[in-house]
C-alpha positions as CSV (number, residue, x, y, z in Angstrom):
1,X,32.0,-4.5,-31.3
2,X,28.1,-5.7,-31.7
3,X,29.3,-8.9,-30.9
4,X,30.8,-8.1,-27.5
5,X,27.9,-5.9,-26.7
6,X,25.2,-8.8,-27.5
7,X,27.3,-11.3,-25.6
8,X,27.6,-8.7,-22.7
9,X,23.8,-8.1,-23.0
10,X,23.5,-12.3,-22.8
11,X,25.4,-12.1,-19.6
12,X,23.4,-9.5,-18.4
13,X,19.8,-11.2,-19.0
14,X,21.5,-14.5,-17.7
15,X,22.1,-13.0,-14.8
16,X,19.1,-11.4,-14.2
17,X,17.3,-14.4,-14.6
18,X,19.4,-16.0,-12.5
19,X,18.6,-13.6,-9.7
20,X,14.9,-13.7,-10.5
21,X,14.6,-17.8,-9.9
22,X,16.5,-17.4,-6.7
23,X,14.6,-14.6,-5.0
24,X,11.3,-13.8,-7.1
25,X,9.2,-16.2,-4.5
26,X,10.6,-14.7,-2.2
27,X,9.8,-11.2,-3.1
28,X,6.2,-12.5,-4.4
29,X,5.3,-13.3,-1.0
30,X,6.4,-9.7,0.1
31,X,4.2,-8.2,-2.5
32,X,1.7,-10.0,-1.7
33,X,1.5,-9.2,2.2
34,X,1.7,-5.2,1.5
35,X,-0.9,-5.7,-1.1
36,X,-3.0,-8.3,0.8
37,X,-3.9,-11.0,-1.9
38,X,-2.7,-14.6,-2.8
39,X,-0.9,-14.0,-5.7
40,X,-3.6,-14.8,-9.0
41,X,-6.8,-13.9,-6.5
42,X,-8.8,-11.0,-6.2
43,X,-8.3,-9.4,-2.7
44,X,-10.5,-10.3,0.3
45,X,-14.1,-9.4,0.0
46,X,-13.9,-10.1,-3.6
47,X,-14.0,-6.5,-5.1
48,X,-11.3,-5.7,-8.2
49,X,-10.3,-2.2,-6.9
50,X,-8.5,-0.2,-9.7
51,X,-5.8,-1.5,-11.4
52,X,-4.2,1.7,-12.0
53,X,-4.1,2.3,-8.3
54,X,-2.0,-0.9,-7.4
55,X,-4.9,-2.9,-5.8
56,X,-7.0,-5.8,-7.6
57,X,-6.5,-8.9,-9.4
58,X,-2.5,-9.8,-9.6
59,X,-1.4,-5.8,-7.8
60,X,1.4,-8.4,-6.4
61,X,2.4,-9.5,-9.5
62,X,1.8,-6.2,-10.7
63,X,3.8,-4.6,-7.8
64,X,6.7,-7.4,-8.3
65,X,6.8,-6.8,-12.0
66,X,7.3,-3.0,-11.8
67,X,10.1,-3.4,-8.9
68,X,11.8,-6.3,-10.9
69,X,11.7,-4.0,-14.2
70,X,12.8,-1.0,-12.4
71,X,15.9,-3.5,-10.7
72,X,16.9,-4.5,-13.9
73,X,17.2,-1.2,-15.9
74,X,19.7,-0.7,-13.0
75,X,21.5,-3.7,-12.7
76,X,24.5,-2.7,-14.1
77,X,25.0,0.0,-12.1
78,X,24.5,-1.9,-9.1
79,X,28.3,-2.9,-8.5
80,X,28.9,-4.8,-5.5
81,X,24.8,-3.6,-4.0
82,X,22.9,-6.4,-3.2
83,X,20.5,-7.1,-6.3
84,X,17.8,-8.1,-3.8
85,X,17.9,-5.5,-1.4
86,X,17.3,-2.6,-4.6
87,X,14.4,-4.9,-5.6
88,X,12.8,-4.8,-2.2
89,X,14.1,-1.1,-1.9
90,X,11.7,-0.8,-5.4
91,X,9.1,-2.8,-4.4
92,X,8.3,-1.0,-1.2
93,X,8.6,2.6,-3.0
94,X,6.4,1.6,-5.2
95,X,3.8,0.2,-2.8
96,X,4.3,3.2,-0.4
97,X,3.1,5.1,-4.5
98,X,-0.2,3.4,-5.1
99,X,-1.3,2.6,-1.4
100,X,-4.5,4.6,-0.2
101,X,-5.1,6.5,-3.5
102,X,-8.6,7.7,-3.5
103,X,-10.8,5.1,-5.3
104,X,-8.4,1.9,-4.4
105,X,-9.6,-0.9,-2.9
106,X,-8.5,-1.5,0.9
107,X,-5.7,-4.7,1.0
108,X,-7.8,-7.7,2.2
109,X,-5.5,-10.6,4.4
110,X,-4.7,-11.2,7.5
111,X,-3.0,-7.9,7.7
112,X,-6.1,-5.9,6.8
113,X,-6.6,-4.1,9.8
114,X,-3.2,-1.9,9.3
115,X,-2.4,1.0,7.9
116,X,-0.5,1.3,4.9
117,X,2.6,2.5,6.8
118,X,2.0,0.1,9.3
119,X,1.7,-2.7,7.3
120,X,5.6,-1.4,5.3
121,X,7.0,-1.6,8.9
122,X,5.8,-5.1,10.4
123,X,6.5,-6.9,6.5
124,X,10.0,-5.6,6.5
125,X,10.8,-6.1,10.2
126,X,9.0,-9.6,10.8
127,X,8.9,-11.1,7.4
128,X,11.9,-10.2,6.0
129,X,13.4,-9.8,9.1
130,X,15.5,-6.3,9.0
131,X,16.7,-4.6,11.8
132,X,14.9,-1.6,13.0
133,X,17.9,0.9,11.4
134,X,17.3,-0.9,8.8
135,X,13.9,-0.4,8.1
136,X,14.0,3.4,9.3
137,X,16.8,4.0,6.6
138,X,14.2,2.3,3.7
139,X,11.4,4.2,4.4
140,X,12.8,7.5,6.0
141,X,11.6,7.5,9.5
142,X,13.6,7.7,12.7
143,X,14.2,4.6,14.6
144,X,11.6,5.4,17.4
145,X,8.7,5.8,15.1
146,X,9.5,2.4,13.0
147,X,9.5,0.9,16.6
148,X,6.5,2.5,17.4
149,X,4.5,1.6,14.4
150,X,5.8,-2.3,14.7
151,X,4.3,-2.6,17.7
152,X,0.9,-0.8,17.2
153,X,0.6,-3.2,14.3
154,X,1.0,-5.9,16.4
155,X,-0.9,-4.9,19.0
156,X,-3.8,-4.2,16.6
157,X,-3.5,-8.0,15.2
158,X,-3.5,-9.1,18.6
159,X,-6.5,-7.3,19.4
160,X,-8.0,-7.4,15.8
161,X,-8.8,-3.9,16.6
162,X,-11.5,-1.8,13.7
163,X,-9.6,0.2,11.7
164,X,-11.2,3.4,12.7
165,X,-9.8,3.1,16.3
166,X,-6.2,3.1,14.9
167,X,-4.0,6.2,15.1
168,X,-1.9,7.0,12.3
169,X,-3.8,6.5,9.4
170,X,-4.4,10.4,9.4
171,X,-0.7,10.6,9.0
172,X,-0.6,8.1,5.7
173,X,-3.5,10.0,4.2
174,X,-1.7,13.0,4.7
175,X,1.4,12.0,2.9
176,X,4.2,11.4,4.6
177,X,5.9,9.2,2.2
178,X,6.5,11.7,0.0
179,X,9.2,14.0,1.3
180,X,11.2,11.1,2.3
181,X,14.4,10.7,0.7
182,X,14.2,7.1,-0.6
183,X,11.6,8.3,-2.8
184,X,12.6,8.5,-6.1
185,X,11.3,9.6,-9.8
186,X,7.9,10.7,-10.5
């Protein structure tokens, strides 16, 4: 009996890792647009922020790490779910958790002029390329609104507006995130 559970549990971690090679750059790069820093640098500007609100040295790593733990305590009762999309499905929760906690550091990069919720909506519809219905089903909001926000943000990276001009930072602030279903857990 042990040994069929340790030779399951073998499979398991083999696949896993498996998974991880194949789409951990991948989902690198993601965490590090939404938290604005190269992965292994300090965000623009060169403040630290606080680590324990998700911004600073590594918060991509950070933020992958948490979303790839989080994917794996689940992976076995993912049957037949894509193992990529529940890792991005994590990793944006858990972005949408620490971004804009009093005290954190603003995200540097090129998108720094966004908002939080703007910057969720033009990563997943431009870099990785999901449909609007798509994106409204990940983070809760209705079509319309996801198509609204995609285009402010580009607008405002066309224009390189300040951020102070942008509407719809209020809304972040105010919490929107959490009565959304997606969010899960504490």
């Amino acid at each position: 009996m042990r040994e069929r559970r340790a030779a399951r549990e073998r499979r398991r971690a083999h696949e896993f890792e498996e998974f991880v090679a194949g789409a951990g750059g991948r989902l690198l790069h993601v965490a590090a647009l939404l938290t604005g820093e190269a992965p292994g640098r300090t965000p623009a500007g060169g403040t630290s922020g606080d680590p324990a609100a998700g911004h600073g040295p590594e918060a991509a790593a950070r933020l992958l790490t948490a979303a790839l733990a989080a994917t794996y305590a689940a992976w076995d009762g993912l049957r037949g779910e894509d193992p990529y999309d529940r890792a991005r499905q994590e990793l944006v929760t858990r972005y949408a958790r620490t971004a804009r906690r009093p005290g954190s550091a603003d995200p540097g990069g090129v998108l720094a002029p966004l908002a939080p919720q703007e910057r969720l909506v033009l990563v997943l519809r431009l870099a990785e390329g999901l449909a609007e219905e798509q994106t409204a089903a990940l983070l809760g909001l209705p079509v319309e609104r996801v198509r609204t926000l995609c285009t402010r943000a580009v607008d405002t990276l066309r224009r390189g507006a300040p951020r102070a001009a942008r509407a719809g930072a209020a809304t972040w602030r105010a919490g929107w995130w959490r009565t959304r279903p997606w969010r899960a857990g504490p």
